[in-house]
Residue frames as qw, qx, qy, qz and C-alpha x, y, z in Angstrom:
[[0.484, -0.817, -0.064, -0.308, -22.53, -10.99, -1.48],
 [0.283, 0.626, -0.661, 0.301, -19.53, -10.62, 0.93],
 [0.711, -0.136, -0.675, 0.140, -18.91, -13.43, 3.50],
 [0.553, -0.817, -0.054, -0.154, -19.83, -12.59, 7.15],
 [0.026, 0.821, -0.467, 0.327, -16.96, -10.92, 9.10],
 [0.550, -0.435, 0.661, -0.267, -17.02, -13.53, 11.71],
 [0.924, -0.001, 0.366, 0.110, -16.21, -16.86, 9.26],
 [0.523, 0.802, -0.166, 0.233, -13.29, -14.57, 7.82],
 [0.428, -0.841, 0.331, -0.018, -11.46, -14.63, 11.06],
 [0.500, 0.583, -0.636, 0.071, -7.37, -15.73, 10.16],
 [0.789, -0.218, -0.518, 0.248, -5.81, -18.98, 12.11],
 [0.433, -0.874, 0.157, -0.156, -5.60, -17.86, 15.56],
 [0.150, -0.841, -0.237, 0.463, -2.98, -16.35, 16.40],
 [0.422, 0.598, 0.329, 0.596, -2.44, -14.05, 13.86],
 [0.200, -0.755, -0.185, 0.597, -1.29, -10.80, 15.12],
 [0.381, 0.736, 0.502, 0.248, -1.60, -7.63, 12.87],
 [0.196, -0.512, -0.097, 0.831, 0.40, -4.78, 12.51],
 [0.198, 0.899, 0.376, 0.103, -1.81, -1.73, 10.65],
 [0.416, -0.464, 0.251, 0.741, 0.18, 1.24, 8.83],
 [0.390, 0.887, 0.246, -0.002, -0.62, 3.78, 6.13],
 [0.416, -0.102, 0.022, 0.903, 1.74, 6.60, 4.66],
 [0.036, -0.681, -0.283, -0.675, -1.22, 9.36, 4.49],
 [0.097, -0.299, 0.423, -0.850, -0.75, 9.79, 8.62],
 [0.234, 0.038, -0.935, -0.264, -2.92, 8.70, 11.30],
 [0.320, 0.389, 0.403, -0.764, -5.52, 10.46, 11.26],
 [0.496, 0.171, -0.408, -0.747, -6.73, 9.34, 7.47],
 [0.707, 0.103, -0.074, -0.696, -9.73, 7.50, 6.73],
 [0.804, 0.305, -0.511, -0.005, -8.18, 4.83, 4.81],
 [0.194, 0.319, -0.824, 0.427, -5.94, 3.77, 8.08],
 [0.456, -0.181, 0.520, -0.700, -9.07, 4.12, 10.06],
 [0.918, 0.172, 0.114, -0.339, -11.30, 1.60, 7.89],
 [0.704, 0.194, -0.682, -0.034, -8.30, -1.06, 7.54],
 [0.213, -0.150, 0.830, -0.493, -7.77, -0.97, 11.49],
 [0.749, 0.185, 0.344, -0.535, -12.11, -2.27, 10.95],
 [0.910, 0.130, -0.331, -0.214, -10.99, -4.84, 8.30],
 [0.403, 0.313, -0.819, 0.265, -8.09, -5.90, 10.54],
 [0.352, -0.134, 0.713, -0.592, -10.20, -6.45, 13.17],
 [0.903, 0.132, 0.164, -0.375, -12.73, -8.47, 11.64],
 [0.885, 0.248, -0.394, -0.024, -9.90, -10.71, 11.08],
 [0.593, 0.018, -0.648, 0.478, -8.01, -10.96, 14.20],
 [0.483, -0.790, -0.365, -0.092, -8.44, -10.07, 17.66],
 [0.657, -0.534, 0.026, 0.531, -4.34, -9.00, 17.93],
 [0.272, 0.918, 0.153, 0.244, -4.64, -5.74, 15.68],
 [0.474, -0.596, -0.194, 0.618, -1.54, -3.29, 16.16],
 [0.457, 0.803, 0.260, 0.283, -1.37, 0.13, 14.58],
 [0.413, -0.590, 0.014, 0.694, 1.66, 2.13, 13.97],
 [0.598, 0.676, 0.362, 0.234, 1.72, 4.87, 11.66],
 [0.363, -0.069, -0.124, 0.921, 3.43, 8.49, 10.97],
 [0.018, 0.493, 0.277, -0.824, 2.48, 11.34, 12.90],
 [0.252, 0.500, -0.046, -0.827, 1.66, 13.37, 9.24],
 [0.672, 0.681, -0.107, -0.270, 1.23, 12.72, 5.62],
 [0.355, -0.513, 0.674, 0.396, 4.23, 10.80, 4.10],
 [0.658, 0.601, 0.377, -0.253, 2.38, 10.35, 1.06],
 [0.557, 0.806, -0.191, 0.055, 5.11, 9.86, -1.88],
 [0.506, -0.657, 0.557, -0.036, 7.87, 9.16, 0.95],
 [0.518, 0.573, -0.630, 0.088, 9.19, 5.98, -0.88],
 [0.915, -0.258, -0.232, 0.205, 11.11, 3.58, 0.88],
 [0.179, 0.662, -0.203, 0.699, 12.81, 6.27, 2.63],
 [0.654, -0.455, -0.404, 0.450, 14.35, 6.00, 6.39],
 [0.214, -0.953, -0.027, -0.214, 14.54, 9.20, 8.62],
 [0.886, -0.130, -0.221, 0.385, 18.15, 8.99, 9.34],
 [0.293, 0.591, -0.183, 0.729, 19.39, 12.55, 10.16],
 [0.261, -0.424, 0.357, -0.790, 17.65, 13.03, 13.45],
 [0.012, -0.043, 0.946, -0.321, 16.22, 11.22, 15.97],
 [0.424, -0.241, -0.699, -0.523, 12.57, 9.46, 15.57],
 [0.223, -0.196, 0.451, -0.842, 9.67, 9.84, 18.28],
 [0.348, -0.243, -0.905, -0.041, 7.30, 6.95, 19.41],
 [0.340, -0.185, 0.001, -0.922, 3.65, 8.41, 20.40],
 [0.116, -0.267, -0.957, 0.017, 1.69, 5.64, 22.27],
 [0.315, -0.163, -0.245, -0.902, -1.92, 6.85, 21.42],
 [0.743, -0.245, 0.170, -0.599, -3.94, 4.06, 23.11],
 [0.881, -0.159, 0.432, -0.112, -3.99, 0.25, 23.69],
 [0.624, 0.110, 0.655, 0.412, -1.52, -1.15, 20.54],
 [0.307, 0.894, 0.248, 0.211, -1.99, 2.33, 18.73],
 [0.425, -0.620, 0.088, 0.654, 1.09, 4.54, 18.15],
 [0.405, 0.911, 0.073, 0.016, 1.88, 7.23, 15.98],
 [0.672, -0.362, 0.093, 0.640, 5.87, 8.28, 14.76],
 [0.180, 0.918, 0.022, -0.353, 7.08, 11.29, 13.42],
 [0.505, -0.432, 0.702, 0.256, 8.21, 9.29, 10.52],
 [0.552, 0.196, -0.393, -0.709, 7.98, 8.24, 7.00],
 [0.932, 0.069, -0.058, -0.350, 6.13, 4.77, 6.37],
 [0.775, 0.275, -0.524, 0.223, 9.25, 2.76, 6.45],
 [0.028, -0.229, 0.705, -0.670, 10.61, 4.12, 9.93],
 [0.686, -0.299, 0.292, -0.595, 7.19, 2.97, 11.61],
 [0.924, 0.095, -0.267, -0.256, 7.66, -0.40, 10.23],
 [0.637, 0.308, -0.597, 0.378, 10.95, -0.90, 11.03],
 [0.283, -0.341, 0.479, -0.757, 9.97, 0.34, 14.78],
 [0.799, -0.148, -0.130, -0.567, 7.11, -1.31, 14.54],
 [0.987, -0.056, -0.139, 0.056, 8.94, -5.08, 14.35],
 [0.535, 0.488, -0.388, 0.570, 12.15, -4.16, 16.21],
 [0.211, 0.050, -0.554, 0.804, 11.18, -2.11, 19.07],
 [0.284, -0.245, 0.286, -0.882, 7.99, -1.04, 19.67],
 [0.898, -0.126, 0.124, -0.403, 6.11, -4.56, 19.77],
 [0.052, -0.424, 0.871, -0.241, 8.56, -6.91, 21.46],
 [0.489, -0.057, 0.861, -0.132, 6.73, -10.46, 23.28],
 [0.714, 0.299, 0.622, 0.115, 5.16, -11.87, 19.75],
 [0.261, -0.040, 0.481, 0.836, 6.14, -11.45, 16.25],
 [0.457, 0.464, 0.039, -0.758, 4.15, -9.79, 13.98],
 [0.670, 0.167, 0.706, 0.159, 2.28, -12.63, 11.66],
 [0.354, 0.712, 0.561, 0.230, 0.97, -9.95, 9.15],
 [0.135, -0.351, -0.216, 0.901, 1.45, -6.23, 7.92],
 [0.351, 0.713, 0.550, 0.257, -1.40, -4.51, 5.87],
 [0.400, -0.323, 0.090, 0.853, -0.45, -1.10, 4.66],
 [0.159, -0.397, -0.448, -0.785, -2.92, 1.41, 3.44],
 [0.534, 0.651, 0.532, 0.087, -6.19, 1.75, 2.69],
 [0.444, -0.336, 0.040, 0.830, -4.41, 4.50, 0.67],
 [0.262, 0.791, 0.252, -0.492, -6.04, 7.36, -0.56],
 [0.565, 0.693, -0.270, -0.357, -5.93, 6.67, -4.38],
 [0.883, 0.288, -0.281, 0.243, -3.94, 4.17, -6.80],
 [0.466, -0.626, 0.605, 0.157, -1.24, 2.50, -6.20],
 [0.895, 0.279, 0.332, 0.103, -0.76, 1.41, -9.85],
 [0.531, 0.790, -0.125, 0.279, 1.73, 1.47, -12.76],
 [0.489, 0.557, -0.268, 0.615, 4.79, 3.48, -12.02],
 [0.356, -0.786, 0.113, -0.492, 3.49, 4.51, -8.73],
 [0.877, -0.359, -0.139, 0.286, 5.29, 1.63, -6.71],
 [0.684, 0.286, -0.309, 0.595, 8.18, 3.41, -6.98],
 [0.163, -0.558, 0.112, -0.806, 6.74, 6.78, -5.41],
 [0.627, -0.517, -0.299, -0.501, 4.56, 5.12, -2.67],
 [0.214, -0.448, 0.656, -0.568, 4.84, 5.10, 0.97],
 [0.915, -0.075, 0.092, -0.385, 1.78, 2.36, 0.97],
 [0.975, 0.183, -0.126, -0.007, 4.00, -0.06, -0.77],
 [0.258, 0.712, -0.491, 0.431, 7.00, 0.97, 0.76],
 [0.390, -0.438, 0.685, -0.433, 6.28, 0.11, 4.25],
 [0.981, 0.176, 0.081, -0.003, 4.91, -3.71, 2.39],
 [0.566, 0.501, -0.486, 0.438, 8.66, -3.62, 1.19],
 [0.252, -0.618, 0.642, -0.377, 10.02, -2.67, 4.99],
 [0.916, -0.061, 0.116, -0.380, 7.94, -5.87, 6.09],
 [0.958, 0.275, 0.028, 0.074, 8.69, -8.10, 3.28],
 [0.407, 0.621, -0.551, 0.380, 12.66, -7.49, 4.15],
 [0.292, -0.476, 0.653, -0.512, 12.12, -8.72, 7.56],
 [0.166, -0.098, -0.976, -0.097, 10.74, -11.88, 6.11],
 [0.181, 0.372, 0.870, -0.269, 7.15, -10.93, 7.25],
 [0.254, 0.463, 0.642, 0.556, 4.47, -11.12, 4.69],
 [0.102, 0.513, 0.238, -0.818, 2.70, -7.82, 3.77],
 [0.259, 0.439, 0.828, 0.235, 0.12, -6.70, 1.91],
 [0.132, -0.136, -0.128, 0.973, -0.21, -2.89, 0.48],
 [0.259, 0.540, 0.778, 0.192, -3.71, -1.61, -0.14],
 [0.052, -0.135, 0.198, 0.969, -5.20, 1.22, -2.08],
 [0.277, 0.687, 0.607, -0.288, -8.65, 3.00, -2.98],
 [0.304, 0.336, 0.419, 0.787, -8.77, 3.98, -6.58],
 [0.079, 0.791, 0.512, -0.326, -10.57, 7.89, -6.37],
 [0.561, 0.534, 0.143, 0.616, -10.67, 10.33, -8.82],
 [0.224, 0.138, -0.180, 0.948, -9.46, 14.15, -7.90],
 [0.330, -0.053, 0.094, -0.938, -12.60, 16.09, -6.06],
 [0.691, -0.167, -0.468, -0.525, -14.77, 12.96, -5.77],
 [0.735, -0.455, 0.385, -0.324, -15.91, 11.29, -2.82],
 [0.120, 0.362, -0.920, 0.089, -13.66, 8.15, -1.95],
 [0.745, -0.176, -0.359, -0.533, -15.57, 5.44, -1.82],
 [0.049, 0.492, -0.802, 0.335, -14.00, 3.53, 1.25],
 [0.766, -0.027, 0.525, -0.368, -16.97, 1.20, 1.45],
 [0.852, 0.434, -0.256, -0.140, -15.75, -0.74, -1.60],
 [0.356, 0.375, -0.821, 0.242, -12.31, -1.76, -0.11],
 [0.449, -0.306, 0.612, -0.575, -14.21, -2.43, 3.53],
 [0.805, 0.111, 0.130, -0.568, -16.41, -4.66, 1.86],
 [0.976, 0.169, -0.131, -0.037, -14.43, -6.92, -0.08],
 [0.232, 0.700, -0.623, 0.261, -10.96, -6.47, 1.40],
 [0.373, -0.503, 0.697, -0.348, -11.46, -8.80, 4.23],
 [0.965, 0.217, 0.121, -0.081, -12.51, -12.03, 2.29],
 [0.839, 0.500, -0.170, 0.130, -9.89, -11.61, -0.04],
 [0.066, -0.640, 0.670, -0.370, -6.86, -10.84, 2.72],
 [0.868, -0.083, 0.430, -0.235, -8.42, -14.23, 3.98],
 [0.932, 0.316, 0.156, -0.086, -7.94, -15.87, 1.08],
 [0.475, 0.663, -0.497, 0.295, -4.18, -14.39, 0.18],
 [0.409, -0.613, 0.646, -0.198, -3.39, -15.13, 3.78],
 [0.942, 0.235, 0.153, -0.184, -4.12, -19.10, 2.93],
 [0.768, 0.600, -0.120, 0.187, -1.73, -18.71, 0.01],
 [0.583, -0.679, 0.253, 0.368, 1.94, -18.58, 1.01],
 [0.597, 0.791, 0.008, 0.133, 3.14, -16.75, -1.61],
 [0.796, 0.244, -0.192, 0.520, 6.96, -16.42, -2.48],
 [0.544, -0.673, -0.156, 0.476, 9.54, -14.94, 0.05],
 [0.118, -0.173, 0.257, 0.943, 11.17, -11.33, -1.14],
 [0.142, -0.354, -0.516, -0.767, 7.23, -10.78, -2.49],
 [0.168, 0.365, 0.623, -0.671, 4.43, -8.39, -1.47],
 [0.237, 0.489, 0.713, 0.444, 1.28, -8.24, -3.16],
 [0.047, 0.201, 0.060, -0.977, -0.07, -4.73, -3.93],
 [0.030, 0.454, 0.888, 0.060, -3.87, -4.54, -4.01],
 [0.112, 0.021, 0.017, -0.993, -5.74, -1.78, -5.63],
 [0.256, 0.539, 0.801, 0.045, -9.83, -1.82, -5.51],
 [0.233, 0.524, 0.479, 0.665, -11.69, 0.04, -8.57],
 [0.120, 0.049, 0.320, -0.939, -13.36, 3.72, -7.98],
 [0.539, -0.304, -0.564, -0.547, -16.97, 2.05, -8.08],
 [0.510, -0.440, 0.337, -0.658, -19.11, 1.12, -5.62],
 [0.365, -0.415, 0.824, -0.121, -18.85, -2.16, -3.72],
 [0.780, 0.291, 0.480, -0.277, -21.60, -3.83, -5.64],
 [0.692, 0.704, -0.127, -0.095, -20.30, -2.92, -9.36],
 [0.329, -0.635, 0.690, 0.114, -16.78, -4.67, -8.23],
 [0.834, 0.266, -0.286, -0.390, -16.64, -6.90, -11.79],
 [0.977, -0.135, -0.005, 0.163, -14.09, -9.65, -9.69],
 [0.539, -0.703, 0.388, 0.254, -10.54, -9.91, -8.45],
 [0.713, 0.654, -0.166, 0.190, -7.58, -9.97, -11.36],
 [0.381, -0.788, 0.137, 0.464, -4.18, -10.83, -10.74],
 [0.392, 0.912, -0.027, 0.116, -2.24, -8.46, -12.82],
 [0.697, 0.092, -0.075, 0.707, 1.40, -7.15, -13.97],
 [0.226, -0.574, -0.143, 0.774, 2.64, -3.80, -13.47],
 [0.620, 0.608, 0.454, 0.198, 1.51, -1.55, -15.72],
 [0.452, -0.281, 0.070, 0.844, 2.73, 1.67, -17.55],
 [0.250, 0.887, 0.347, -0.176, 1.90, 5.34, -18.71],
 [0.568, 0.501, 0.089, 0.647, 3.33, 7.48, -20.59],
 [0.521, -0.408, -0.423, 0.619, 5.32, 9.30, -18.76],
 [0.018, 0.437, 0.032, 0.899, 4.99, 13.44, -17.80],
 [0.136, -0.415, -0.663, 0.608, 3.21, 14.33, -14.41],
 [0.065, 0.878, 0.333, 0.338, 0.63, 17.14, -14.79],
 [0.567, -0.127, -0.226, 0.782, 2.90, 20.18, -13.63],
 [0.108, 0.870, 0.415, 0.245, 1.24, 23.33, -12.86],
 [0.352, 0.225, 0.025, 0.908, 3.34, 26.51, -13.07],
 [0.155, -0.863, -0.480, 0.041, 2.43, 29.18, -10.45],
 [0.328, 0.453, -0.261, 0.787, 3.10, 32.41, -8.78],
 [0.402, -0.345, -0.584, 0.616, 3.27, 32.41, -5.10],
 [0.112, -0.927, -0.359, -0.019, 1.36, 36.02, -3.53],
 [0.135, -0.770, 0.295, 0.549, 4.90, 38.03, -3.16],
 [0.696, 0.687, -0.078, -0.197, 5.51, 37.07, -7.14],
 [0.496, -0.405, 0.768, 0.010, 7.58, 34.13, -6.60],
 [0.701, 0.250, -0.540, -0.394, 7.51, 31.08, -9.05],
 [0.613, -0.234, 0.670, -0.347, 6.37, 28.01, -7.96],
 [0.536, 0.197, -0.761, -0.309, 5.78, 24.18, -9.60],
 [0.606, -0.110, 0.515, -0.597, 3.26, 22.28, -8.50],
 [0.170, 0.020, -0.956, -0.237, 3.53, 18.34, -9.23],
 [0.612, -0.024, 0.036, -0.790, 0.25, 17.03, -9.85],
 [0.697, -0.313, 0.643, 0.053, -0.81, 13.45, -11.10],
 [0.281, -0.152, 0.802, 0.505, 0.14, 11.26, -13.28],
 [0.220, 0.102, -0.492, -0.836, -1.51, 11.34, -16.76],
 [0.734, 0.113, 0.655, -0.140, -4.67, 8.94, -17.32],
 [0.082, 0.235, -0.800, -0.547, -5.18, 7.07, -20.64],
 [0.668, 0.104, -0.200, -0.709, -8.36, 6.07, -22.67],
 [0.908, 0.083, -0.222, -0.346, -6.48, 2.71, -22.66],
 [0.358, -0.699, 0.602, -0.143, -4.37, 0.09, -21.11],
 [0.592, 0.219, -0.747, -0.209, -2.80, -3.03, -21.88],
 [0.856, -0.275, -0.054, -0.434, -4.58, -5.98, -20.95],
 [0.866, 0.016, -0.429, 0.256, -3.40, -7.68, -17.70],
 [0.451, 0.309, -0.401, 0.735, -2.31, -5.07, -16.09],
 [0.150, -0.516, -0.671, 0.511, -3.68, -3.32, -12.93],
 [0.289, 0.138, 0.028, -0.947, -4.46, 0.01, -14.56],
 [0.322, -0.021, -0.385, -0.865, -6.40, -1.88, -17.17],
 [0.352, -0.204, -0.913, -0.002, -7.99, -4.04, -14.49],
 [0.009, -0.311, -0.439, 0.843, -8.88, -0.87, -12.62],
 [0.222, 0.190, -0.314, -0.903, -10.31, 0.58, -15.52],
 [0.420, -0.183, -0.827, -0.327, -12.61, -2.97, -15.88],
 [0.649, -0.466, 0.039, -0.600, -13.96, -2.60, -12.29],
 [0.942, 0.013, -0.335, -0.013, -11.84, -5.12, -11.20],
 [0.569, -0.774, 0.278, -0.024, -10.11, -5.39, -7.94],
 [0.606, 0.604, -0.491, 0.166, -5.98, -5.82, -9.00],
 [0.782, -0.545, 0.265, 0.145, -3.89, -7.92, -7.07],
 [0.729, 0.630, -0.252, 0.090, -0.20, -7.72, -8.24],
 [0.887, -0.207, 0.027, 0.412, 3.08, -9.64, -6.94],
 [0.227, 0.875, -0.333, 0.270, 6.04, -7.15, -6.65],
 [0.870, -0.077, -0.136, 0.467, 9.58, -9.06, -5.99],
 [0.042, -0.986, 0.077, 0.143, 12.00, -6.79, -4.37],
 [0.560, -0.344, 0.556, 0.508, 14.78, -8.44, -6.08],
 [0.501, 0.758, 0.165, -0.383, 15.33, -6.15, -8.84],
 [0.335, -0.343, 0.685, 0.548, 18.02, -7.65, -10.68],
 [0.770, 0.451, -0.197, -0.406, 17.16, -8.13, -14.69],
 [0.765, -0.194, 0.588, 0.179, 18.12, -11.97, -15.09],
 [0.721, 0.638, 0.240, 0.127, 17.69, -11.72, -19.11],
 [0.162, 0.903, -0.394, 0.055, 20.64, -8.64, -18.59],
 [0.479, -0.747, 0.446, 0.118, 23.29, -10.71, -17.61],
 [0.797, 0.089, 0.532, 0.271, 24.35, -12.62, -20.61],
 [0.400, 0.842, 0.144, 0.332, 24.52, -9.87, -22.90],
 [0.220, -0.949, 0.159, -0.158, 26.60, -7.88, -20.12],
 [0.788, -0.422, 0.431, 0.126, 28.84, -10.47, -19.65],
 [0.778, 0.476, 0.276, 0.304, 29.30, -10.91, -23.49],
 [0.067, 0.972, 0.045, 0.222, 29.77, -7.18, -23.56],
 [0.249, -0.917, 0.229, -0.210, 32.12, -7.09, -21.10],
 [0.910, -0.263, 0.289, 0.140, 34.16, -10.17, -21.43]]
């Protein structure tokens, strides 16, 4: 059973900054602003204006970026997920740092190959370059089924407790996906490597109403099976993934060979 909101609450003060890349009007932003508040009382939410859904770790640098102030510590930018963050801890919230960022709930995985694509785990990357920890979440759903967004409410805010606790390594954010089940059939918390599919998007060849061609990326494949350890195949178990992502992407193992190579 999940632990009452009110003995979940983080060491005061603990200020919160709330951020999504699906825009901020989705769901998923609305129900983490309700687990960040059952864990602090200095919530702030900045997100972008639309969708930025796929956006990467991508910065709006051609034109100039708008700051919407939407209510108390609520603003919206007309930006991808990485410009709100950087706003976020730069300029638009100035007299206390930010202790925390959560980033999501995002409408579907964040697993596998997707870190690279994702705006969720992007704006955890802006963060975790400014030295302050972050934490991306996601809401596994399949295509045309109801999102279940009472499975992350329920047990996200125990277990953001409990990572907060941990003071996990600097240059790392942890990317948290929770299964597509309901909150009860959640089979426990796994942490996990990245995992992989085989690669090909689902691509769907159209024609537009003036007989145009069109290509329409879809998603990514699924698989019957996954190696064990990883987040897909911890999704696939009913098992909420937690997985460490270093943004120092150097390969250490490459540099002796490259050196050999090149000496």
């Amino acid at each position: 059973m999940a632990k009452r909101a009110s003995s979940l609450r983080l060491e005061a003060p603990t200020r919160i900054l709330v951020t999504n890349d699906d825009g901020i009007n989705a769901p998923g932003l609305k129900a983490l602003e309700t687990i960040a508040r059952s864990l602090s009382d200095d919530v702030w939410v900045v997100a972008p204006e639309t969708n930025q859904s796929g956006a990467s770790h991508s910065l709006t640098l051609q034109r100039p970026l708008r700051v919407r102030h939407l209510s108390a510590q609520r603003f919206a930018i007309d930006g991808t997920p990485t410009d709100c963050v950087l706003l976020a801890l730069q300029t638009v919230i100035k007299d206390k740092p930010i202790d925390l960022v959560l980033s999501g709930v995002n409408h579907g995985g964040n697993l596998g190959e997707d870190v690279t694509y994702s705006g969720t785990i992007a704006a955890a990357m802006e963060a975790t370059l400014f030295n302050v920890r972050a934490i991306a979440l996601s809401q596994v759903c399949q295509n045309g089924s109801p999102v279940k967004w009472m499975t992350a409410k329920r047990h996200a805010p125990a277990l953001i407790a409990r990572l907060y606790q941990h003071r996990w390594a600097a240059g790392t954010l942890l990317n948290v996906n929770f299964p597509d089940c309901v909150a009860a059939a959640v089979a426990g918390v796994e942490v996990t490597t990245q995992g992989k599919r085989k690669l090909g998007d689902e691509l769907h060849e159209r024609i537009d109403p003036r007989g145009r061609p069109y290509i329409w990326i879809g998603g990514l494949r699924v698989e019957a099976t996954y190696q064990n350890g990883t987040d897909l195949h911890a999704i696939a178990e009913h098992k909420i993934s937690v997985t460490p992502i270093h943004l120092d992407l150097t390969h250490q193992p490459s540099f002796a060979p490259l050196r050999g190579a090149l000496s």
